[in-house]
C-alpha positions as CSV (number, residue, x, y, z in Angstrom):
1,X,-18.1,-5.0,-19.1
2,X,-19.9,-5.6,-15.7
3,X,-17.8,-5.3,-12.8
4,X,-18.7,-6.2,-9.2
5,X,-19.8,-4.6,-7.2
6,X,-9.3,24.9,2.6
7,X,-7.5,26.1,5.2
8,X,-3.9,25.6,5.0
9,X,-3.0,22.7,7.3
10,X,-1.5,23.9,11.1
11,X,1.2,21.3,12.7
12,X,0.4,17.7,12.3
13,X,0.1,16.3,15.6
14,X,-0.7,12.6,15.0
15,X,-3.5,11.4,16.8
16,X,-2.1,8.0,18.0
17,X,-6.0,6.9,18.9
18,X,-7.0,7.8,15.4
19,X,-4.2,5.6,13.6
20,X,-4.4,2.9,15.1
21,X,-8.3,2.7,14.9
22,X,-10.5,0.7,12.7
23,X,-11.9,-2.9,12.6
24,X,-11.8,-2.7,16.1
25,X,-8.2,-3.0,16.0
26,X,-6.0,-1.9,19.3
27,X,-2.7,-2.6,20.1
28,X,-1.9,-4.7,23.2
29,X,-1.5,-2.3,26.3
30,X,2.1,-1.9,27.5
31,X,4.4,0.6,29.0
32,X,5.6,3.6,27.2
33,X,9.7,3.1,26.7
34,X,11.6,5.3,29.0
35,X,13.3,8.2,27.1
36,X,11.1,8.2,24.0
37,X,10.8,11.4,21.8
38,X,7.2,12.4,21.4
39,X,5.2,12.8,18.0
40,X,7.5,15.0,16.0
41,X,5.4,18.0,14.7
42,X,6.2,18.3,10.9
43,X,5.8,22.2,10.3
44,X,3.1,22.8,7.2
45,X,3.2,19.9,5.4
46,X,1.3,18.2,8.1
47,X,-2.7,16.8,7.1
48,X,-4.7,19.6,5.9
49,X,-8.4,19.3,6.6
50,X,-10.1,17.4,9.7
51,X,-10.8,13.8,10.3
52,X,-14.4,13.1,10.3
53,X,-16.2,9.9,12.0
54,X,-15.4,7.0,9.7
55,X,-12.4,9.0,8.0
56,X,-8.7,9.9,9.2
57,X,-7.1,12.4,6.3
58,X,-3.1,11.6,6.7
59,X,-0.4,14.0,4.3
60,X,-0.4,17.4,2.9
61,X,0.8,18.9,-0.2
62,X,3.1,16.4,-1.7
63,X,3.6,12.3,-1.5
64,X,6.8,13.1,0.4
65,X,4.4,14.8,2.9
66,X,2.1,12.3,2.6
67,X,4.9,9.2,3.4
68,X,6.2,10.7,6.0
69,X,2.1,11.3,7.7
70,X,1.7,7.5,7.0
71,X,4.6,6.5,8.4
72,X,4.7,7.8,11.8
73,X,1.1,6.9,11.7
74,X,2.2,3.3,11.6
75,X,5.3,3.3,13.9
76,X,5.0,6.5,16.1
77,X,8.4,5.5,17.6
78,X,6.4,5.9,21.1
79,X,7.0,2.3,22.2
80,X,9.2,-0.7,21.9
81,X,6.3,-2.4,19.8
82,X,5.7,0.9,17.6
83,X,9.5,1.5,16.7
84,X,10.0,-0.2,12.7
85,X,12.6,-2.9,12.7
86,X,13.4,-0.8,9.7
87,X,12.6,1.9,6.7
88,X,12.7,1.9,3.6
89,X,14.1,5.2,1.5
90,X,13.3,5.3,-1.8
91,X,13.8,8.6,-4.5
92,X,10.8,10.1,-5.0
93,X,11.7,9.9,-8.8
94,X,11.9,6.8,-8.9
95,X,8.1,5.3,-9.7
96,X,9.1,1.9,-10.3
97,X,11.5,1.4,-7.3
98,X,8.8,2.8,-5.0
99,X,6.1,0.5,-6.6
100,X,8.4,-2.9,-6.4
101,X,9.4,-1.8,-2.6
102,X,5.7,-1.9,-1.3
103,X,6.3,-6.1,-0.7
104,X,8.4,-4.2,2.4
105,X,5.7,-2.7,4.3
106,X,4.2,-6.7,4.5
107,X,5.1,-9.8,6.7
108,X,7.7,-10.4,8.1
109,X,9.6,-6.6,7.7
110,X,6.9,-3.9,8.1
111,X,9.1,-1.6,6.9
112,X,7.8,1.7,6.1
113,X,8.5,3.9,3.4
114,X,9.8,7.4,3.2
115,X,11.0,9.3,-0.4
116,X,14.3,10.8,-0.8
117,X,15.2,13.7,-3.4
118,X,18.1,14.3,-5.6
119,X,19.7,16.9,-2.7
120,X,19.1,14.1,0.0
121,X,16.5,13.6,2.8
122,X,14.0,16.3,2.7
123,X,13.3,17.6,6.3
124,X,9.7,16.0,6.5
125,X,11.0,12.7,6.1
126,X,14.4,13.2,8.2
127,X,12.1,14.1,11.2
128,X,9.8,10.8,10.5
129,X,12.6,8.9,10.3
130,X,14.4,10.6,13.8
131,X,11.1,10.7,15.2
132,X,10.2,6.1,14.4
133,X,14.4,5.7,15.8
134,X,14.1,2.0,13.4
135,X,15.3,-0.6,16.0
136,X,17.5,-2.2,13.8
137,X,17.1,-6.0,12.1
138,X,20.0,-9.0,11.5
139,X,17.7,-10.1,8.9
140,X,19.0,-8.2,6.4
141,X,22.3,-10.1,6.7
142,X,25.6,-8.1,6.9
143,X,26.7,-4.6,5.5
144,X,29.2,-5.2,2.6
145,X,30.3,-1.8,2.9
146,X,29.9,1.0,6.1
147,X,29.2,0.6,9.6
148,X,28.4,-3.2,11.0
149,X,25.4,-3.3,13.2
150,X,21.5,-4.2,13.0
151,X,20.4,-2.5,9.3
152,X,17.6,0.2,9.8
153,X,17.5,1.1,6.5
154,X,17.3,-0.1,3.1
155,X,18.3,2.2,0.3
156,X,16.2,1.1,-2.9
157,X,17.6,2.5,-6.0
158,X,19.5,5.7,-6.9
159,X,18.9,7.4,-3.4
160,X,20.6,9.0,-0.7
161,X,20.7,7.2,2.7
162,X,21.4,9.3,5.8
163,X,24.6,9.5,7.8
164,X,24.4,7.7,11.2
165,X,22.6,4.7,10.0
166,X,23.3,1.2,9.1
167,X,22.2,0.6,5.7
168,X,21.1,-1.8,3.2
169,X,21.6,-0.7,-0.2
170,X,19.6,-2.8,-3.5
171,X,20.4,-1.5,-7.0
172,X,19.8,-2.3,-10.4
173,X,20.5,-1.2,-13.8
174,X,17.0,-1.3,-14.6
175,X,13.4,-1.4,-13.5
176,X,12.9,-5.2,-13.6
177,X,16.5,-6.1,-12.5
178,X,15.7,-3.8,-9.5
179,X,12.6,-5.5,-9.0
180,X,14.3,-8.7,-8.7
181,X,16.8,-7.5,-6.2
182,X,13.7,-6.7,-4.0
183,X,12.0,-10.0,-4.7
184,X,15.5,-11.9,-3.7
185,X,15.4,-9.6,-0.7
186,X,11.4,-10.6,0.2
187,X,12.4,-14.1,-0.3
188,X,15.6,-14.2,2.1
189,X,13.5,-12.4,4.5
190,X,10.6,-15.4,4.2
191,X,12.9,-17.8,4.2
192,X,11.4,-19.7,1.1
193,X,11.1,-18.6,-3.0
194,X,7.6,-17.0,-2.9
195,X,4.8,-18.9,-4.3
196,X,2.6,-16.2,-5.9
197,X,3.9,-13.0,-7.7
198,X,2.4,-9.7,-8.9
199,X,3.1,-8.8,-12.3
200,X,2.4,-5.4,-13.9
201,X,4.1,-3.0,-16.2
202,X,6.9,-0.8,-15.4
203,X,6.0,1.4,-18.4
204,X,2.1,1.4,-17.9
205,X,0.5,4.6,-16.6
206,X,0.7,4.4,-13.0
207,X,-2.4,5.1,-12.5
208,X,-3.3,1.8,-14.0
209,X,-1.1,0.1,-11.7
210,X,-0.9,1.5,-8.3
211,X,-2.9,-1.4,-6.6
212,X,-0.6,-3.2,-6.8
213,X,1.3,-2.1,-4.0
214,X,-1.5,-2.5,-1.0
215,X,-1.8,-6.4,-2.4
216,X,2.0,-6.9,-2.3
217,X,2.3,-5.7,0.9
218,X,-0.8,-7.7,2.5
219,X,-0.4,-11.1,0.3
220,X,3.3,-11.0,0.6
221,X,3.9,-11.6,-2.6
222,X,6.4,-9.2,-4.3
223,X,5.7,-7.0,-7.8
224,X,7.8,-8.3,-11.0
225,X,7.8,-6.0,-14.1
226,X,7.1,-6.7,-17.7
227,X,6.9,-3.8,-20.5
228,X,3.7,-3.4,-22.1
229,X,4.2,-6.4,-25.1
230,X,7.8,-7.6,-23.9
231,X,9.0,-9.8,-21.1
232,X,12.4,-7.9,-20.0
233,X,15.4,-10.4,-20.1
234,X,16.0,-10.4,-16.2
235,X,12.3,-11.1,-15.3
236,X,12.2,-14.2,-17.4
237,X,15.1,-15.5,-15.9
238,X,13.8,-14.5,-12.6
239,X,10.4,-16.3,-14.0
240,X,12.1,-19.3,-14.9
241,X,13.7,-19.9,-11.8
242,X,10.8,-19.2,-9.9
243,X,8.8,-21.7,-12.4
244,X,5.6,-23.0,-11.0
245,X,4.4,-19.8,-9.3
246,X,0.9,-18.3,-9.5
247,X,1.3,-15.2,-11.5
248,X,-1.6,-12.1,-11.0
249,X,-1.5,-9.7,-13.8
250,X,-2.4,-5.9,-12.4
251,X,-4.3,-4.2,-14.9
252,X,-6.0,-4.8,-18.5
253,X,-5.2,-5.3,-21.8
254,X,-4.0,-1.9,-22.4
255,X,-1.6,-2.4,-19.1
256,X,0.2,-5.8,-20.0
257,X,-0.8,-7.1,-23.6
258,X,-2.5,-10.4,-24.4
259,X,0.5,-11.9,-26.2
260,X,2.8,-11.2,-22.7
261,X,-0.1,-12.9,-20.4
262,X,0.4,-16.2,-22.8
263,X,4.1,-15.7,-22.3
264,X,4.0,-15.5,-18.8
265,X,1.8,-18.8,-18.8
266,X,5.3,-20.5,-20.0
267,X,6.1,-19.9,-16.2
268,X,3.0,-21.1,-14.3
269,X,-0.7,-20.3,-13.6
270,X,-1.6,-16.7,-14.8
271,X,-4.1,-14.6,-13.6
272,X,-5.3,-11.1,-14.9
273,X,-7.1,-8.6,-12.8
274,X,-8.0,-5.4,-14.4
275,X,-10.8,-2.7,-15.0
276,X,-11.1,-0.1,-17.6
277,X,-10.1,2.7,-16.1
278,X,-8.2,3.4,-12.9
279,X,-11.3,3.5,-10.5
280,X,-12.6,0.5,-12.2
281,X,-8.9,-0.9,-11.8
282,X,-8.8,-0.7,-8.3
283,X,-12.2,-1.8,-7.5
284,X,-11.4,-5.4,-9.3
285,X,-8.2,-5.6,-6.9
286,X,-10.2,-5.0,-4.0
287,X,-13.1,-7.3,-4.8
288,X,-10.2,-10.1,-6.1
289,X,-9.6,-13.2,-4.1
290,X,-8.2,-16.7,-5.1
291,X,-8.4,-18.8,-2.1
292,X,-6.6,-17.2,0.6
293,X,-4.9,-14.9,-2.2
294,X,-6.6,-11.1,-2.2
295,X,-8.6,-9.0,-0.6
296,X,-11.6,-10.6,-1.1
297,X,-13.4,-7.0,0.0
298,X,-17.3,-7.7,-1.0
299,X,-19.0,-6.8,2.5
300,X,-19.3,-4.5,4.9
301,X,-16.8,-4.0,7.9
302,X,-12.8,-3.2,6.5
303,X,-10.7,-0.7,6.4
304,X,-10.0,1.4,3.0
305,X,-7.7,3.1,1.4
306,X,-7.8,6.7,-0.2
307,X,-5.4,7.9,-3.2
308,X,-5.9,10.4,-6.2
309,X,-5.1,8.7,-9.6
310,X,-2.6,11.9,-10.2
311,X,-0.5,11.2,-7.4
312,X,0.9,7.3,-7.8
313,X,3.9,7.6,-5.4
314,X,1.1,7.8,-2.6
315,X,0.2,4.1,-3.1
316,X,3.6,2.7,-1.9
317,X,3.5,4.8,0.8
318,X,0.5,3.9,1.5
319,X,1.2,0.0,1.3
320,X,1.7,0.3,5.0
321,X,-2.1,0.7,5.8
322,X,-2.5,-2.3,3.4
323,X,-0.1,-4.3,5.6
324,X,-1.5,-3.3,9.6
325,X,-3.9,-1.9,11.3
326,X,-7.4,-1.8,9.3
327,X,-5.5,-3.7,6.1
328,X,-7.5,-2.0,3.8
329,X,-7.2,-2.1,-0.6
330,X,-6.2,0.9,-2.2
331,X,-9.4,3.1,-4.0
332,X,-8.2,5.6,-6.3
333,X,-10.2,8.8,-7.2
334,X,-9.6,10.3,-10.3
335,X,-10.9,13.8,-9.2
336,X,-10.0,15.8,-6.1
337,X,-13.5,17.1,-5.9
338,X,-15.7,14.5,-7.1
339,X,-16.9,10.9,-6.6
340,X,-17.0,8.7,-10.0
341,X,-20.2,6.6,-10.0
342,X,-18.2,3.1,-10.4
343,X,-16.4,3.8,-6.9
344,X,-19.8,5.4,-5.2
345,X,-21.4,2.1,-6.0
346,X,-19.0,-0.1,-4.8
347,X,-18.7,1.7,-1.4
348,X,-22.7,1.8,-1.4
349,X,-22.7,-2.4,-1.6
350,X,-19.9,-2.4,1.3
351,X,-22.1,0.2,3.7
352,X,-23.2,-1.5,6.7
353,X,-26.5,-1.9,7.8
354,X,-27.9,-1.7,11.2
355,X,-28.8,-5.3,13.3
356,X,-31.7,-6.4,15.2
357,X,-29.7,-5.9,18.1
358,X,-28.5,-2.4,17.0
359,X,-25.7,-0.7,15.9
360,X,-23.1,-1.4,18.3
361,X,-23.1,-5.2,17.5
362,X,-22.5,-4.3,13.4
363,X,-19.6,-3.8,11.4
364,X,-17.6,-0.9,10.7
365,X,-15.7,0.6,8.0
366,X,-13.0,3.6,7.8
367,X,-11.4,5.3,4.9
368,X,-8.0,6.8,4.9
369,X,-8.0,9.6,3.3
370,X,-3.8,10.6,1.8
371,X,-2.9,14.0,1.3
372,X,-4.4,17.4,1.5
373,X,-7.3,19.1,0.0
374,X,-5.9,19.2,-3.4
375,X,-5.7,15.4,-3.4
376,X,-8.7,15.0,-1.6
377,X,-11.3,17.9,-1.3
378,X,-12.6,18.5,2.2
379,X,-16.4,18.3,0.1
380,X,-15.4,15.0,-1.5
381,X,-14.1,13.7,2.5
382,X,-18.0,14.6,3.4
383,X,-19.6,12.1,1.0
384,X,-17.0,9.6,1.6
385,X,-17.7,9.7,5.6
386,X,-21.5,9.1,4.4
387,X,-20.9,6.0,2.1
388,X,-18.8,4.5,5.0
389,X,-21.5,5.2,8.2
390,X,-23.3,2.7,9.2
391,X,-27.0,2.9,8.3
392,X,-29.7,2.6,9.9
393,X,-31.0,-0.1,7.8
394,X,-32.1,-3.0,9.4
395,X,-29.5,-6.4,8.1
396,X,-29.2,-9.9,9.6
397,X,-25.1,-9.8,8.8
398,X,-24.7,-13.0,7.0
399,X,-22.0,-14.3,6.5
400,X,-21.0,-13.6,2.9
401,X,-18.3,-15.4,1.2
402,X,-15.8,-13.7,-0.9
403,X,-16.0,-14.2,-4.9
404,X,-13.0,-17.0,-5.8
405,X,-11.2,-16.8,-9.0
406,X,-9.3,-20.4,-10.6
407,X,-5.7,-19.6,-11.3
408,X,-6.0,-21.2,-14.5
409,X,-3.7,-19.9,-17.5
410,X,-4.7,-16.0,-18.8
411,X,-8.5,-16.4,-17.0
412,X,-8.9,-12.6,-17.0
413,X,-11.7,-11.0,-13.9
414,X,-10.8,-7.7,-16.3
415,X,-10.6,-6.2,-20.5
């Protein structure tokens, strides 16, 4: 089916310039807060390898690393405007729970994400979360339990929440109860039922369904779970209470069967977006729009999104580049050390050329790049920084118009 188109790392010292860059991006100039901690250095786990020109490499060895690099990259806790109103801890276990909380990291929250283990809050992610001091938020509603006070964090799941904070705590027995508990939470938080959801399978590879979490958390719209041929009991009632919304299926056939997508048209429009494999997968995310739903990523000048197929718990994390700064789609490799052709073309049709009035009037693109050099080789980095220059190609820039799908029941853009 045609689809369109080392060294060990030292102390990671977050380059506040090099975060916030891309797509011309800047924050709005104001004073440093009075008393604020600088850039906490996060011993060896910090980003192993260099950033080049059109790439910024954030994480190490592990996703825990990795959430924590992302996260102060986001909210450096430098200023009032780059403190979180809150974070979001999540077990690094816990696949589903992670994948459901990307909505978080979007409008109107921003919350990013840090993973807990089973003995608590690793040190990486203590220091991130010391180091972003979340300001607190009364959206969340009141503590039914604990301290009373702003909430700075909300607990997803089985986890451990550290002492000294006002928390939030969702639970559910299982992965689509959970995933409704978020969605109710997404919802308060918007003040209105959401009118488009993300469906996917909790018991799919995650490989296969990793995007999702850099479209919930720039569309809004939060992630609802199915099993592969069965519509779980609590996200059909969730379904028929939210009857009327646009449903986007994340993956193919071998994700979320046929006979679920005709279930799920029982509850409204139903849309499937999927590719082959999980390259091909996240390409079709990225290229996706419907209306003002979706990337919609079919020219040059955007920001993008790095991950290794083998490490899923980096998309969630990630879901806060998705939602601020260079909002860029999630691209997953499915090899540390090489390029697969379907992704090489892709970024080959977004490259930007050169215009008549030179380079510094074109567009831009820049990759992040999560987790060290066994995620992402410092060779592989090289050819990515290529495929993302700007050329020296002569183009005129026209305006291009991003590809539109109908939401009409089980249209597929995907097998």
């Amino acid at each position: 089916m045609k689809y369109f188109p080392s060294t060990r790392g030292v102390a990671l010292a977050l380059a506040l310039a090099a975060g916030l860059a891309g797509c011309g991006k800047t924050l709005p100039r104001q004073s440093v807060e009075q008393g604020s901690a600088g850039v906490p250095v996060l011993g060896t786990h910090g980003a192993v390898g260099v950033s080049t020109t059109n790439t910024t490499r954030l994480g190490g060895s592990t996703s825990t690393d990795d959430a924590a690099a992302i996260a102060l990259t986001a909210y450096p806790g430098l200023t009032p405007a780059t403190r979180p109103h809150a974070v979001v801890l999540v077990d690094a276990g816990d696949w589903p729970a992670a994948l459901a909380a990307s909505v978080l990291a979007g409008q109107p929250l921003r919350a990013p994400l840090l993973y807990t283990e089973q003995a608590g809050l690793p040190e990486v992610s203590s220091s991130a979360l010391h180091a972003m001091r979340p300001r607190g938020t009364a959206a969340l509603g009141p503590s039914p339990t604990g301290p009373t006070g702003l909430a700075q964090i909300i607990q997803i799941g089985e986890t451990k929440a550290p002492e000294g904070y006002v928390t939030r705590s969702l639970a559910g027995a299982e992965p689509a109860a959970l995933a409704v508990a978020i969605e109710r939470l997404s919802s308060s938080l918007h003040r209105h039922s959401p009118r488009r959801l993300i469906v996917t399978a909790a018991n799919a590879p995650p490989a296969m369904t990793m995007p999702a979490a850099g479209l919930s958390a720039q569309t809004g719209a939060p992630i609802l779970f199915v099993e592969h041929s069965t519509i779980p009991r609590a996200t059909a009632a969730e379904l028929t209470r939210l009857a009327g919304a646009s449903i986007y299926v994340i993956g193919p056939s071998t994700v979320v069967s046929g006979r679920v997508v005709r279930e799920l048209a029982r509850f409204g429009p139903v849309t499937r977006i999927g590719g082959g494999d999980p390259a091909e997968n996240a390409i079709a995310v990225a290229r996706f729009s419907d209306g003002s739903f979706g990337w919609g990523v079919v020219e040059p000048g955007h920001g993008l999104v790095f991950a290794n197929s083998a490490r899923p718990l980096d998309a969630p994390a990630a879901a806060a580049l998705s939602a601020r700064g260079d909002y860029g789609p999630l691209l997953l490799l499915e090899s540390a050390s090489a390029l697969s052709n379907v992704l090489s073309g892709y970024l080959s049709d977004l490259q930007p050329g050169s215009p008549p009035s030179g380079p510094v009037h074109g567009v831009y693109n820049h990759g992040w790049l999560i987790g060290g050099e066994a995620a992402i080789s410092a060779t592989t980095q090289a050819h990515l920084d290529t495929l993302l220059e700007i050329s020296s190609n002569p183009t005129v820039e026209p305006t291009v118009a991003s590809p539109t799908t109908s939401s009409e029941p089980t249209q597929s853009t995907g097998p």
